[in-house]
TORKOL-672016 format. One record per residue (C-alpha): x, y, z. Coordinates in Angstrom, 1 decimal, always signed. Layout:
REC       X       Y       Z
REC       X       Y       Z
...
//
This chain:
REC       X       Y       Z
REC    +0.0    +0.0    +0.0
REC    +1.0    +3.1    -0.9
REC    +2.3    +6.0    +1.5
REC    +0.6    +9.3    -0.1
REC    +2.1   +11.5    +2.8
REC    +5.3   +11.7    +0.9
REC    +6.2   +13.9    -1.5
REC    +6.3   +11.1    -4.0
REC    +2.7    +9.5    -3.4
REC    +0.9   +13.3    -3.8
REC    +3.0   +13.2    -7.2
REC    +1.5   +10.0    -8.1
REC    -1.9   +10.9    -7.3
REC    -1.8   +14.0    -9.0
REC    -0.6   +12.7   -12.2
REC    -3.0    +9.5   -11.8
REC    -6.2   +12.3   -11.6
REC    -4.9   +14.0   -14.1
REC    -4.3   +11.6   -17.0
REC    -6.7    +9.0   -15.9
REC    -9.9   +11.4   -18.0
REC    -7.5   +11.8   -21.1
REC    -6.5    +8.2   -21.9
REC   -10.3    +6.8   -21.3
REC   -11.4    +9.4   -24.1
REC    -8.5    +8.7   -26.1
REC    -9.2    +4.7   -25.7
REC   -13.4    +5.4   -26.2
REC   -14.3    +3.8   -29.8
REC   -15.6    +6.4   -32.6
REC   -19.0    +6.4   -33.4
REC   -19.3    +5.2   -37.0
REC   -21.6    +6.7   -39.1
REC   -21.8    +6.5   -43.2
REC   -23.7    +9.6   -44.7
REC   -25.0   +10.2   -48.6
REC   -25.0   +13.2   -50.6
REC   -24.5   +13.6   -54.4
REC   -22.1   +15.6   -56.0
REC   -23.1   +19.2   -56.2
REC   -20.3   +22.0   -56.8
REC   -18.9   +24.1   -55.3
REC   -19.9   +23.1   -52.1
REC   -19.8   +18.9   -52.5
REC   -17.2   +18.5   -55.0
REC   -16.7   +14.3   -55.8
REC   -13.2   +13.9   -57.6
REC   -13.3   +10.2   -59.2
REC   -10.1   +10.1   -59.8
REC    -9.3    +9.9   -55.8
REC   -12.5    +8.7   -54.9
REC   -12.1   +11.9   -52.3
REC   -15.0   +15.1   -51.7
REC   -14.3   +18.8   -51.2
REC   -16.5   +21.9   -50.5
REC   -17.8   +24.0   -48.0
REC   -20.4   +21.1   -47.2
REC   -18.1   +18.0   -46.3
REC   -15.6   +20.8   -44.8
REC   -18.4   +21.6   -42.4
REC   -18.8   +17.8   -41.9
REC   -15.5   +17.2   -41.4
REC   -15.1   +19.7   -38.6
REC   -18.1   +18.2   -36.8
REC   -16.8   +15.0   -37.0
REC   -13.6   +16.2   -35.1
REC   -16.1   +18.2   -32.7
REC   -18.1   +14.7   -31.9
REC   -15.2   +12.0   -31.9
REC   -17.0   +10.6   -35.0
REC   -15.2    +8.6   -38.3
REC   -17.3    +9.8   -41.2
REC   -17.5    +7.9   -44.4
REC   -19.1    +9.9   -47.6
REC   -20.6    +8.2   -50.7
REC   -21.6   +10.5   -53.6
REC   -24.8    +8.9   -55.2
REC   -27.3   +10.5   -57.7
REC   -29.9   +12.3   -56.3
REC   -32.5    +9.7   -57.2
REC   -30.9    +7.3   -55.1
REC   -30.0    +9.7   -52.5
REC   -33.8   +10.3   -52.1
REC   -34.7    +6.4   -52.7
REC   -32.4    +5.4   -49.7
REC   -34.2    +8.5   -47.6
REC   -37.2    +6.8   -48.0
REC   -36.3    +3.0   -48.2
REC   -32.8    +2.6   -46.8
REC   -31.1    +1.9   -43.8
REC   -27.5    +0.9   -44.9
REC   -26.8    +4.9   -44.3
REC   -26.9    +7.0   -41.3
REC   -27.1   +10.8   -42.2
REC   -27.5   +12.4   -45.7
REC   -26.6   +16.1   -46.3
REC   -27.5   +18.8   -47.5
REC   -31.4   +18.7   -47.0
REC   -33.9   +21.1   -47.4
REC   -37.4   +20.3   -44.7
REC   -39.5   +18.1   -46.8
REC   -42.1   +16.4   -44.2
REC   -42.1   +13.4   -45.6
REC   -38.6   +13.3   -45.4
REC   -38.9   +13.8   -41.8
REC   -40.9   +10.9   -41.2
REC   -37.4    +9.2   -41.3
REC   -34.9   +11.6   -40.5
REC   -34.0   +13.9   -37.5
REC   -33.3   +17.2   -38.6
REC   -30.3   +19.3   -37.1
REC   -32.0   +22.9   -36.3
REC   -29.2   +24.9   -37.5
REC   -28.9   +25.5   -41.2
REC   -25.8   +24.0   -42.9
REC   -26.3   +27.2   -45.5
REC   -29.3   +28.9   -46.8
REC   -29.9   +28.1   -51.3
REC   -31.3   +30.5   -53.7
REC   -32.8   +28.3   -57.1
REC   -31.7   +29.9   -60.3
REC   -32.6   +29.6   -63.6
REC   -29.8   +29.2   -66.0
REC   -30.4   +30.0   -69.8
REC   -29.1   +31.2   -73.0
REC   -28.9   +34.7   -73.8
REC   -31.8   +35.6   -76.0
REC   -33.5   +32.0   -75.7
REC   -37.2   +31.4   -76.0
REC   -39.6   +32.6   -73.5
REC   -42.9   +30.0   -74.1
REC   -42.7   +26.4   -74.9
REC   -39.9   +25.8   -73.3
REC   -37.7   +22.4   -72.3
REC   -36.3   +23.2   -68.9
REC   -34.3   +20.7   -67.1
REC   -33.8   +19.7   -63.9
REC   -32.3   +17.0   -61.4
REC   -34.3   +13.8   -61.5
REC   -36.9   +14.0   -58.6
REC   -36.8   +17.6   -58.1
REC   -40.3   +18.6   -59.6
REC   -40.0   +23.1   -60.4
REC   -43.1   +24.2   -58.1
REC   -45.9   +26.7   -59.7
REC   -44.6   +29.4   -57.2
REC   -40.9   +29.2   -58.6
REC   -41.7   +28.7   -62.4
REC   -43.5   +31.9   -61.6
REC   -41.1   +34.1   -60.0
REC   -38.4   +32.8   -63.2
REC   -41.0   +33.9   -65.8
REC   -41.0   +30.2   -66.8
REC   -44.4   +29.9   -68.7
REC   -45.8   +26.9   -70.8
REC   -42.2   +24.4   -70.0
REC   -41.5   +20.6   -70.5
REC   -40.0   +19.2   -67.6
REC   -36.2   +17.5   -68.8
REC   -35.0   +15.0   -65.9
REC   -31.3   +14.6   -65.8
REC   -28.9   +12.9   -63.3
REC   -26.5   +15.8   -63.1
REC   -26.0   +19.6   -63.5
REC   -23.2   +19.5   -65.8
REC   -25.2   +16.9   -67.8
REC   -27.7   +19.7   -68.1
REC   -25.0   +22.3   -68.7
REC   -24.3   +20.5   -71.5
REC   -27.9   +19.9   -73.1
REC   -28.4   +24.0   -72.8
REC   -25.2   +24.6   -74.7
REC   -26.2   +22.0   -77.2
REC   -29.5   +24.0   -77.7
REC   -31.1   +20.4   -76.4
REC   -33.1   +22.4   -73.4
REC   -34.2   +26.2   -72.7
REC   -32.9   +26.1   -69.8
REC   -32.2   +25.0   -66.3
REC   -33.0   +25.4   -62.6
REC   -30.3   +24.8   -59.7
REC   -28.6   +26.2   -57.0
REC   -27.7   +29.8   -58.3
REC   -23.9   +29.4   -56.4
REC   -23.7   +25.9   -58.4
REC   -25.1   +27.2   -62.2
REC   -23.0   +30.2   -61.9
REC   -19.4   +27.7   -60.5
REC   -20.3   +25.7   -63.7
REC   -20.4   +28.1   -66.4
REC   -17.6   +29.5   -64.8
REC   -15.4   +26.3   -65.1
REC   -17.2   +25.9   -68.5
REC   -16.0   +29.1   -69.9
REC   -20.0   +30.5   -70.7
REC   -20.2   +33.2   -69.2
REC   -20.5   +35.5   -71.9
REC   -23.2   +33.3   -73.5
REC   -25.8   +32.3   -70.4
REC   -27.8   +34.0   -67.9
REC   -28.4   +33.5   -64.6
REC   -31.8   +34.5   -63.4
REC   -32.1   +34.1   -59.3
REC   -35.2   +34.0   -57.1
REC   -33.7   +35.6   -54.0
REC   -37.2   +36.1   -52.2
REC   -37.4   +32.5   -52.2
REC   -34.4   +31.2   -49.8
REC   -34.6   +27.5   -48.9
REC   -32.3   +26.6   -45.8
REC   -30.8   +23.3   -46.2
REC   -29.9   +20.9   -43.2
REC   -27.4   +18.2   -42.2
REC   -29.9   +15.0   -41.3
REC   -29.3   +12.0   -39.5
REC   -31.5    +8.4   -39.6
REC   -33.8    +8.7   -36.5
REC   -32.0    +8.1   -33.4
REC   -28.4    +7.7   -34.4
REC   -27.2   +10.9   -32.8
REC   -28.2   +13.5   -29.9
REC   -29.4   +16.3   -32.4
REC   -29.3   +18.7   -29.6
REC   -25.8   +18.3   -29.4
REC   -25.0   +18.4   -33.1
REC   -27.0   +21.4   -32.9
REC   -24.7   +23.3   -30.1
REC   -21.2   +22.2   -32.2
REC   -22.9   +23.3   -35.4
REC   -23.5   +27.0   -33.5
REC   -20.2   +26.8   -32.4
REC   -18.4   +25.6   -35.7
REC   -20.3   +28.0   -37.6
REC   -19.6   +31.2   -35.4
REC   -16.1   +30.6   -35.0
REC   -15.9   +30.0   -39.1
REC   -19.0   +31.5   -41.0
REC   -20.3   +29.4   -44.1
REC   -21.3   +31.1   -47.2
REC   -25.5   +31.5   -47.3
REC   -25.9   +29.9   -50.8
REC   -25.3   +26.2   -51.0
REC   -26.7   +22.9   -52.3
REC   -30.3   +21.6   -51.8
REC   -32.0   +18.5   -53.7
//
């Protein structure tokens, strides 16, 4: 038995109190989770070649991670199947980035705090058609009355596609009037795709849709997700425009 009335012993203890909290957390097992989300640029950026994401989106995720002692893995699907495994999955634990759909919410928890805030856009050729038009979108992602209004969009034929850059690439072709996105995304495409003096980008900025980081119901203590996401997002403010499917 130890004598902790010498010098020694108090050293012993002290160091025994004080390490004893550290190396349990360090020895505690991440929490695992696998999230979804579809490639979306600028802010979810998929690069095939080494099967690794950028953007402001998995950057955001990333530093939760660190914030929650989580190991994150990311898949980049199509939005289709993003939605399908929403609604019929269970192989994955948190999809991002969200906007509130109800139905959605039926199977999800919602974090509370906005990952960023989109703005829908209608991206078009200069001088194009303004009836009877083709105007694409990503596959599941129905244009609303209320937004084909505020675009000036009037007697269209919905074009599903599996990507923006797919879409990009109809427009140019002449193939569609037109397409609706995230303004931030249309306007990082035809940027990278040299078009700028060729398209327009038409935004409806009085119709903001915040998007969200979700989780599969009861994987995670939302509350506390919320609190580092206040945190995170204080110390290093996001942009406002981002992805939404």
């Amino acid at each position: 038995m130890h004598d902790f009335s010498t010098t020694r012993g108090w050293l012993v203890l002290l160091l025994f109190m004080v390490w004893t909290p550290f190396s349990v957390r360090a020895n505690a097992p991440e929490k695992q989770l696998r999230c979804a989300t579809t490639h979306y640029p600028p802010f979810t950026i998929y690069h095939p070649s080494t099967q690794q994401f950028s953007g402001s989106d998995t950057d955001l995720l990333r530093q939760l991670a660190a914030e929650m002692g989580w190991h994150v893995s990311i898949d980049n699907l199509p939005w289709s199947r993003v939605n399908y495994e929403i609604h019929s999955g269970e192989q994955y634990d948190c999809f991002f980035s969200l906007s509130y759909k109800a139905e959605r919410a039926k199977h999800l928890d919602y974090t509370d705090v906005p990952m960023h805030t989109t703005h829908y856009a209608l991206i078009k050729t200069k001088g194009g058609r303004q009836a009877n038009q083709v105007i694409g979108s990503l596959r599941g992602i129905p244009l609303s009355d209320e937004l084909a209004q505020r675009l000036n969009i009037d007697k269209f034929t919905m074009h599903f596609s599996t990507s923006n850059e797919q879409l990009l690439e109809m427009l140019m072709l002449n193939r569609i009037d037109g397409f609706v996105t995230n303004s931030e995304v249309g306007k990082y495409l035809i940027s990278q795709a040299k078009a700028e003096e060729y398209l327009t980008v038409d935004v409806a900025n009085e119709l903001p849709v915040p998007t969200f980081l979700t989780f599969r119901r009861g994987r995670v203590d939302t509350q506390a997700v919320n609190a580092a996401l206040q945190r995170l997002l204080s110390a290093t403010p996001i942009a406002t425009t981002g992805a939404t499917q």
